[in-house]
N, C-alpha and C positions, 0 to 999 in steps of 0.2 A: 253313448250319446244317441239320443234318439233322431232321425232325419225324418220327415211325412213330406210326401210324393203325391202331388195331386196326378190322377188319372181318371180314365172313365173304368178302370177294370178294379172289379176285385181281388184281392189279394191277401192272404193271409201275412203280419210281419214274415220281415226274415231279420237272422241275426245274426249277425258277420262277426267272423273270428276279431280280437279288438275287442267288444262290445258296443258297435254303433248297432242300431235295429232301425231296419227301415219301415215306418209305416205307410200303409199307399191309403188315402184318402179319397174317396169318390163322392163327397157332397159341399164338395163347393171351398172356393180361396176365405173363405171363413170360419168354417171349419177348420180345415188347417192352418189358421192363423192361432185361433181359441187350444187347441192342441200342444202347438210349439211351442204357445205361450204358459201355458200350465205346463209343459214340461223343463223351461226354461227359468221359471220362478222369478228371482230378480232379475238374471241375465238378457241380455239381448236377444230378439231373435234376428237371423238371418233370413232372407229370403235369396234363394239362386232360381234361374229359367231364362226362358225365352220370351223375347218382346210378346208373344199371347198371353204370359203370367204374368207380366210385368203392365201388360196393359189391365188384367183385373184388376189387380192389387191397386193399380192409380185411381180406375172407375170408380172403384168401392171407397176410395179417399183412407184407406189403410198402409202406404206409407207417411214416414217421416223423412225419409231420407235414399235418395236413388244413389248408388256407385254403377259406374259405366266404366269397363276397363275395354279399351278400344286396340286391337292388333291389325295391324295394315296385312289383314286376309281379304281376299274377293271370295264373298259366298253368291252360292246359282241361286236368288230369290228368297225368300225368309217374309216375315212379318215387322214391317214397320214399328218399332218400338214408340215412338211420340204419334201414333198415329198420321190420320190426312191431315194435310197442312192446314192450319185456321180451324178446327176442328174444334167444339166446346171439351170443356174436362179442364183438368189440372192441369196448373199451372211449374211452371218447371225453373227454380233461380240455378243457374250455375254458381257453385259456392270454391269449390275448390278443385286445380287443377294439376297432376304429378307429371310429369315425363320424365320418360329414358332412351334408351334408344330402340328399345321394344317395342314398349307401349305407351298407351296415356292413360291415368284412371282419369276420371272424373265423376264428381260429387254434387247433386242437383240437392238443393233443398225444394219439398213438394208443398206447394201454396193452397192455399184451398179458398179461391175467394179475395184474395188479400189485393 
């Protein structure tokens, strides 16, 4: 299974016992979207990161579909994932919501305009 890893460094693949290969990407959440997606053919692709890749991917209007799975951790500081408050950009429907006694997923359908 192939995974591409946005970064500023380059990197040759590597390829881990299994056969997932990680490719590292260094031009941009389009690139690695174009990528995953021709390596995924009909399938879905996944995206995983942190509210900075999750903030491209919105800007760029290249999701369809956000999951949030929430664990009652305190982290020291991080990046805002919906950005500043009132802020232009995408728009965000809460569609669907799971509990347990872990966690919470939650599922945003991504508006563009609507």
């Amino acid at each position: 299974m192939p995974v591409f890893i946005l970064t500023h460094h380059d990197r040759e693949p590597v390829v881990k016992d299994g056969g997932t290969t990680y490719h590292f990407v260094t031009d941009g959440v389009e690139s690695a979207l174009v990528q995953a997606r021709a390596a995924a053919g009909e399938k879905d692709v996944q995206l995983s990161g942190g509210a900075s890749v999750a903030q491209q991917y919105l800007s760029a209007g290249l999701l369809d579909e956000l999951n949030i799975h929430v664990a009652p951790i305190v982290l020291d500081g991080g990046v805002s994932l919906f950005g500043e408050p009132g802020a232009d950009g995408p728009k965000l429907k809460l569609t669907k919501v799971l509990v347990s006694p872990f966690v919470a997923h939650l599922t945003y359908e991504v508006t563009r305009g609507r």
